[in-house]
Each structure stands twice: as C-alpha cells, then as structure tokens.
N, C-alpha and C positions, 0 to 999 in steps of 0.2 A: 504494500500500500504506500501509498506517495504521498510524504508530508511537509506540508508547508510550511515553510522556514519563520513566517510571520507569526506562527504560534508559538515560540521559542524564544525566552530572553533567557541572556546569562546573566547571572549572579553579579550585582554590582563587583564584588570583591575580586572577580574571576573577569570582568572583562578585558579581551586584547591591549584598550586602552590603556589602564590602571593596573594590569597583573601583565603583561607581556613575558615572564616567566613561564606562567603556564601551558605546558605544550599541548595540552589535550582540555582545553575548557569543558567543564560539567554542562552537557544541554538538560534544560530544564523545561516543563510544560506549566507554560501560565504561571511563570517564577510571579510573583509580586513584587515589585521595583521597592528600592527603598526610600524611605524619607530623605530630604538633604538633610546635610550637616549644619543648620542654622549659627550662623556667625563661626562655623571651625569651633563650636563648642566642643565636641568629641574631640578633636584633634588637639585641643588645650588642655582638657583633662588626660589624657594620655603624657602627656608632654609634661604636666604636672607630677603624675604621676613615676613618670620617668627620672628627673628629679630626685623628688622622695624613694626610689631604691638602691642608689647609690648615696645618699645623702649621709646616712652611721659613717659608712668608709671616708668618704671626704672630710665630715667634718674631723673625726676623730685623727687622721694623717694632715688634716692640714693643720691644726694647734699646736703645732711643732713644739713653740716658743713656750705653751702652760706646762705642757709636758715636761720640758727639760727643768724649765722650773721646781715644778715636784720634786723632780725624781733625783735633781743635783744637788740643790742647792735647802729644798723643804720652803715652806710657809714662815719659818720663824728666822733665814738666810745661814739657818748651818749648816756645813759642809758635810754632803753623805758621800763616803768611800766607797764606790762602787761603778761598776761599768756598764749599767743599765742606759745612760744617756744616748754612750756610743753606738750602742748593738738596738735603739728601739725601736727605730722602723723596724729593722727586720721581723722583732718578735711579734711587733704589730702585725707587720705583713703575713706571718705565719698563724698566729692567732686569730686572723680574719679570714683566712680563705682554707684554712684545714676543715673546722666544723661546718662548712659553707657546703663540701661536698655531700656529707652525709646529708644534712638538710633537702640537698636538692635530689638523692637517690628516695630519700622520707616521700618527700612529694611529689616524686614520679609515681611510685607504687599507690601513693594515695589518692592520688590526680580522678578515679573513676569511684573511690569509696567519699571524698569530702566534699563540697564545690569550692569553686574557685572560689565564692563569696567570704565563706568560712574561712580558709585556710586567709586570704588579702588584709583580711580585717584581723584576723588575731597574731597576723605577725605585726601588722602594725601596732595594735597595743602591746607586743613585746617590745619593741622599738623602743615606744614613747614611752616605758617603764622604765625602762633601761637608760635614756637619755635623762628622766628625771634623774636619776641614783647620780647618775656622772655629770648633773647641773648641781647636787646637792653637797657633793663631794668636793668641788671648788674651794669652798666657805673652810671647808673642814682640816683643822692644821695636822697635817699627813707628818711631819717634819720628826717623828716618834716611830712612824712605822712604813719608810721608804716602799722596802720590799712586800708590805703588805697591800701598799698601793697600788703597788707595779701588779701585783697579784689579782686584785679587784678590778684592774683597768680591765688585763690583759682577759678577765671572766664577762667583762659587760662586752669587750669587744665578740670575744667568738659567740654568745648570745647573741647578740644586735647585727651582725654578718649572718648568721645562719638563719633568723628570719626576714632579713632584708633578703636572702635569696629565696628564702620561700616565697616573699612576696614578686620578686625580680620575677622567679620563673614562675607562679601564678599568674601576674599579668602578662609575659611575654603570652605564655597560652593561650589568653582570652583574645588577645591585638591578633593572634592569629588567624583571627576569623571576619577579620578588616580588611578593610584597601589597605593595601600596601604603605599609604602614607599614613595611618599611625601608626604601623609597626615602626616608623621610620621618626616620627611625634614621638615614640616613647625608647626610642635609642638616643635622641638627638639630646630629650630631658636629660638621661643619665649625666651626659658631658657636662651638660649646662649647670647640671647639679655641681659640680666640682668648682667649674667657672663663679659659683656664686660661693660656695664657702670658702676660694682662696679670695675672692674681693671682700665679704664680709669681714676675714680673718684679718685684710690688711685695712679696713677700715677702724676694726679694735684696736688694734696695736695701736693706731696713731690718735683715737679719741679717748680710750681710757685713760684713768690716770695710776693705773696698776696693771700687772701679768692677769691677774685675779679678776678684777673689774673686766679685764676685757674674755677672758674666758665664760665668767657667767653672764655675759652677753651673747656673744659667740653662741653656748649650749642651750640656751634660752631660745633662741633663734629657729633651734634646732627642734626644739619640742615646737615649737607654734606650727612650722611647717610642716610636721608628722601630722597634727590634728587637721591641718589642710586637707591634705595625702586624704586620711581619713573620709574626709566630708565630700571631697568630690568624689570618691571614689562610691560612694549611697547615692551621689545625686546620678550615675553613670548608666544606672539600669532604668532609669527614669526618663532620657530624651530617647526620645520615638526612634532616631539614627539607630543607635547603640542597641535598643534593645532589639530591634530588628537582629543584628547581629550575633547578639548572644543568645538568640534561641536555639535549642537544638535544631539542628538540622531536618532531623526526623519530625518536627512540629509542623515545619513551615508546607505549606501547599506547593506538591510538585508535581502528580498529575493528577486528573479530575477521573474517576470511576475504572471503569474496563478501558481507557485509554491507555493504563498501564503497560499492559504487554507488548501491544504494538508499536510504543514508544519507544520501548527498550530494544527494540525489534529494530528499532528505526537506527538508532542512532549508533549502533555498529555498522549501519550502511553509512552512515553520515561520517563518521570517523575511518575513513580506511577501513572498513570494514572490521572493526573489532575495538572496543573498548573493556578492557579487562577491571575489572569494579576491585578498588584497591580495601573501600571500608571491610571490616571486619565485622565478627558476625556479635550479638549483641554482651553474650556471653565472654568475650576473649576478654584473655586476661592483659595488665600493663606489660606484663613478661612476654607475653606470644605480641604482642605490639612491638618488641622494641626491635626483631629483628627486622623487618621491613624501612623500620628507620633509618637504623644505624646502616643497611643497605643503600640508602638512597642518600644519605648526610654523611657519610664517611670523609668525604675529602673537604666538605664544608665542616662538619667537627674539627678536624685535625686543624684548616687553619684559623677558626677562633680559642683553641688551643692553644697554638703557639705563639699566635698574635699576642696574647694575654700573658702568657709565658716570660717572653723576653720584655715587656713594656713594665712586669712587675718586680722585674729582678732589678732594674733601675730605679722606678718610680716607686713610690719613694725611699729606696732605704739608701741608694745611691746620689741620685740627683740635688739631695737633701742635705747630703752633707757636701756640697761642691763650695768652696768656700770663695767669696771674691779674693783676684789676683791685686787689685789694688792696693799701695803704700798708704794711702788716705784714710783713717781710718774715721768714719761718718755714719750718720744713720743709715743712708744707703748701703755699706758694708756689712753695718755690726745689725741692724734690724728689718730691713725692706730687701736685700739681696735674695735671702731662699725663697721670702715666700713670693716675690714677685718673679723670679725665674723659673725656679724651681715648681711651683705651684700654680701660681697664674699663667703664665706662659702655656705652661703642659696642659690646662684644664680647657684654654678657650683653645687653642690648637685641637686639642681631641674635640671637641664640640663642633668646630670648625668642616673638619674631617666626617664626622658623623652628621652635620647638616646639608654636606655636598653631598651625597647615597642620594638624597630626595631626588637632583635633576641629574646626577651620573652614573650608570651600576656599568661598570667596566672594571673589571672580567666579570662574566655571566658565573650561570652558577655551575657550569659544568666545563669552565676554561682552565686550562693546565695552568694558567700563568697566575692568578691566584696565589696556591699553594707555594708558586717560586717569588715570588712576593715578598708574600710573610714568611720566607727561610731566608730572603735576602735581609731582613731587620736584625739578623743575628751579630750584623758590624758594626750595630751600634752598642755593645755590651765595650769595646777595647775603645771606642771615641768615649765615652763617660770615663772607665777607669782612670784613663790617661790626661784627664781633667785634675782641676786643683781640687781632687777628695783629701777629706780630711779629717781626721790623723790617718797618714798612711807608716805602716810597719815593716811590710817586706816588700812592696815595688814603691821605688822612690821616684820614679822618673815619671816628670810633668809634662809632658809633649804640649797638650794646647792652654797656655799657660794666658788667658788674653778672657775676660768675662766673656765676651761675644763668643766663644768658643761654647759653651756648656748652655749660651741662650740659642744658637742655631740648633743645634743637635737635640734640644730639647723639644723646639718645635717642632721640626722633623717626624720625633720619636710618639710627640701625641699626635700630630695630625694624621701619620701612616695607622697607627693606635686606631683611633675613629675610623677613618677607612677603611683599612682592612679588616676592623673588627667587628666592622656594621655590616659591609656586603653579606656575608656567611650567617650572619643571625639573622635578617629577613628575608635570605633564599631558602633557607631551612625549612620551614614551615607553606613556603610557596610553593615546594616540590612534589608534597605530596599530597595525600588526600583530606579533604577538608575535614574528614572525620578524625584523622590523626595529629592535623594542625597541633591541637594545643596541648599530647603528648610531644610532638616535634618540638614545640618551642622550651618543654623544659629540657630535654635531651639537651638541644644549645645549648640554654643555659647551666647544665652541668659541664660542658665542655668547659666553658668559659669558666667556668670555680674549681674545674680539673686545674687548667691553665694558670690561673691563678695561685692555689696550693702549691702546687710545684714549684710555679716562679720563686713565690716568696719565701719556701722550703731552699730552693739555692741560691736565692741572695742572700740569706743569713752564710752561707760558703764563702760566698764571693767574697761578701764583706769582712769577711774575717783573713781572706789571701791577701786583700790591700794592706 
C-alpha cells in the first residue's frame, strides 16, 4: 500500500534541520508538533541548570586563597607544620572525582527503578546541605585542628561531587530527549559555571576586608544558586515545550488504530528497505542496555575520557600553583595572578569552546580525527610543567619562564577542554535510540568522572615528580 508522505512528521528533536546527526530519522504517524520554546525559556533553565552541576567543583577549587589560609597558617595566624597547602589540589582533585564514579554507576542501574525527578532534586538538597556545613565552617576557628579540617573538607567535597554527578548525569538524560540545542544550553552552563565562580572569587578578594569575609561571601553565593538550581528545575515540567518532551515516549500519539501494521510495513520501504527497531523490550534490564551503548559510544566515551583526563591533571593542581615570573612584587603577583590566569582565563576559554559546538560540530560523530585530537592535548602536560611551578624539587628547569607563557597554554588547554569535550557528550545520546537516550547520556557522563578520577588520581604523581 502506498503512503503518503504528508501524513508523517518527524519529531521536533529528530528533525534533518536540528538533529543532522541522525542517520535514520524515527517516521512517525500524526506525531503532534511541539509547542515553541516561548522567550528560550527551556533553553535558560537548562543553561541554569548547567551551571549548578558543576558549581561544588568550581566553587570549592576556585577559593584557593580561604583554603591555604586554613590549612597554613589557621584563623588565629599560627603556623601549622604540614604539607597539606602544597599537595591540595590534588587531594581535592582526587577526592572529587573518585566517589563521583560510583555515584554515577549508582545511577545508571537506578536510572529505570527512580525518576529522574527524584534522584535531580535530592542531590540537590545534598549539595545545598553540604555547602551550608562549608558556609558555617568559615566562622569556625579550625587553627586547633588543621588536619581535622582538611579531613571534613576533603568528606563534604567527595559528598557534594558524587551528587552533583548524580544530578550532572540525571539531567544530561533528561536534555537527551531535546533538540540538540539544550543539550548544548546545558554543556555550555557547566563552563559558564566556572566563569562565574572564578569572577565572583576575584571580586571577594578585592571587596572584602578579610580571607574570611570574602569566603562567607563566596559560599553564601553558592547556596542561593543551589536553591535556584532547585526552583527552576519544579518550574521545568510545567512549560508546555519541556513537558512535551519529557513524556515517555510510549505516551505520546504515534499511530491512530489498525494503521499500525501497515505503517510499520511502510517504513522499511521508506528506509532502504529495512529499519531495525533499536528500543528494547519493556522488561530489559540497565545491564542488557548497556551493551548496545557502549557499542555504539565507544570511541565517543574514550574521547571524553581523555579529554577530561589530561585537562584534570593540570587544572587545577598544576596550573594553580604556576607562580608569576615577575621581580615586582604587587597585588597582581602576590593576589590576582592565579586566580585571574589560572582560573579565569581556563573557565571563560572552556565556556568559550563549549559555546562554539552550538554553530560548529567538526568532526562528526563517527570521524577518526576526533579521537587524534584529544590524544594530540597530551603536549600540553611538558608546556605546564616547564612553566614557573612552584616549589619544584626534582626538575629545576624553567623553559617558558615569561607570565604570557602559562596565560596562552592555559587558554588553549580550556578552550580544546570545551570543545572536544562537548562534541562527544551531545553525539552520545544523538546516536542512538531515543528510548536509550537518557541511559546514553549517563554512560557519558560516567566516562567523563572515569576521566576525571584518573586524571586527578595522577596528578597527585605528577605533582609530587616536580
């Protein structure tokens, strides 16, 4: 029987236009079109949202200055004996992305027994508990029990990472079943996230009139934004766009009566004669799901993997301690130097990087070059070393001995960061079938806290060779 084309819309999310990824668009009979997005409201709350999942790691790595505080010198300015200053990105960086993994294996397997609802909302009230404890702690003269600080820090950190990834790969899942441009809204937040807590950071420094003052500023900040997170995130299933999209798919009207057969009949003529139906059957379990994934995102895992891998071994346990080459010794050196290179610099550059994906995906998702890409960032590990780090113990030798040196290679290192770490997180989910979408998108984002773990797993190495 012969079917006319004008019965057939595709899926906003899946059209040529907006999804050109898709090599085999889903045909649909008598799909129902979706509402606009009035004012890019969805695409705001995504972005917001975005944000708020990286927002624990940013703020807690970028307060360099409270930390060292603490942890050197105490709240009453005695001197602690101990090598915690030197070594704390790292332990940061490891205590932030080790429990990060397990969390996001937790909520793969739970991904079909919780809903996304549940799981979004109670990491965030972990969060916003957690940022209380380490708002309250400020005030609190540590200057009696260094190590016991370093010990409560490093326990609010691997809490407040391990549900900022539930929540990460929670909503990565959900943006899976959108146009392409809020997956791209809620990559582009995460950067931006960073971009705002290294500007806020250096706006404390230079208004407070203490370490102190400008840190319970700082975390204070940080809780208002969580309750944000929060509130848009209730208001989300409530615009007409959005909830269109979060409905199960099986809800939505696809064909009308005994039309069924013949449709499905049809559209293996339509398709090259054969469309192979990739969903699973209702019963399968996240286990029989995951090979079909990791089948089809294999060389997209591996490079937001590595991407994250090498950008963490630097950022921050490296790039952080790069000290200005300057004689001069000024506020520019002694105070605005890390956090405006080191942390500004890297945050709007990755943002940068992750807001160009929106008008360029170059390589596709099945381009060799990709992968040789993100193996080619592996040169920027010997351009940092060879920077003014500091204290160095066993390689003494300065090669780019010149501030401009550690500000280029920084941009570089986040904006490649954002780029090649954005392409492969919203190919992921575009690849395969929209039933598996938002399994797919926590897969990513386990890659991405694999990548992570590891990194910061051998930059506590590295750091310890210099």
């Amino acid at each position: 029987m012969e079917i006319e084309d004008s019965r057939y819309t595709f899926p906003s999310s899946q059209t040529p236009e907006e999804d050109p990824l898709i090599a085999k668009p889903l045909l649909r009979s008598r799909f129902r079109q979706p509402p606009p997005d009035s004012f890019n409201g969805v695409y705001a709350i995504f972005f917001i949202l975005g944000i708020g999942s990286l927002l624990p790691w940013n703020f807690f790595c970028t307060a360099k200055h409270y930390w060292l505080y603490k942890l050197a010198n105490g709240t009453d300015g005695s001197h602690q004996q101990n090598d915690l200053p030197s070594y704390f990105e790292s332990y940061l960086s490891l205590a932030s992305t080790v429990p990060s993994v397990v969390c996001l294996i937790i909520n793969y397997l739970l991904v079909d027994k919780i809903s996304a609802k549940v799981r979004v909302l109670s990491s965030l009230c972990v969060m916003l508990v957690i940022f209380c404890i380490t708002t309250v702690v400020v005030k609190v003269d540590t200057s009696t029990w260094t190590y016991g600080f370093f010990g409560l820090t490093m326990c609010c950190v691997a809490i407040v990472s391990g549900a900022s990834n539930v929540f990460l790969g929670s909503v990565f899942g959900e943006v899976g079943r959108f146009p392409m441009k809020n997956a791209q809204a809620l990559i582009s937040g995460q950067a931006m996230g960073g971009t705002i807590s290294a500007v806020a950071s250096i706006v404390d420094l230079a208004a407070a009139s203490s370490i102190e003052d400008s840190a319970l500023a700082y975390f204070i900040t940080a809780d208002i934004f969580i309750v944000i997170c929060i509130v848009v995130y209730l208001l989300l299933p409530k615009i007409p766009y959005s909830n269109y999209y979060l409905k199960n798919l099986n809800e939505r009207p696809q064909h009308l009566g005994d039309e069924n057969n013949s449709v499905q009949g049809s559209e293996t003529n339509l398709f090259n004669g054969s469309v192979r139906s990739e969903s699973l059957s209702s019963d399968a379990t996240a286990t029989s799901q995951l090979k079909p994934i990791l089948t089809k995102t294999a060389s997209l895992g591996f490079s937001v993997f590595y991407t994250f891998f090498i950008s963490i071994i630097i950022f921050p346990s490296i790039s952080s301690n790069i000290k200005s080459t300057s004689n001069v010794v000024n506020v520019w050196t002694t105070k605005y130097f890390v956090p405006m290179v080191s942390f500004l610099l890297y945050n709007f550059a990755d943002w940068s990087g992750r807001q160009i994906t929106a008008w360029i995906q170059i390589p596709g998702p099945k381009s060799r070059l990709l992968p040789i890409l993100v193996l080619l960032r592996t040169m920027f590990l010997p351009l940092f070393i060879f920077c003014n780090y500091q204290p160095r113990e066993h390689l003494h030798i300065v090669s780019f001995a010149h501030d401009i040196y550690p500000a280029i290679f920084i941009v570089v290192l986040g904006f490649t960061n954002g780029y090649l770490g954005t392409l492969p997180m919203i190919y992921g989910p575009r690849i395969v079938s929209k039933e598996l979408s938002e399994h797919t998108g926590i897969v990513m984002s386990f890659f991405l806290a694999l990548g992570l773990a590891a990194g910061s797993a051998f930059s506590v190495l590295i750091v310890h060779l210099i």
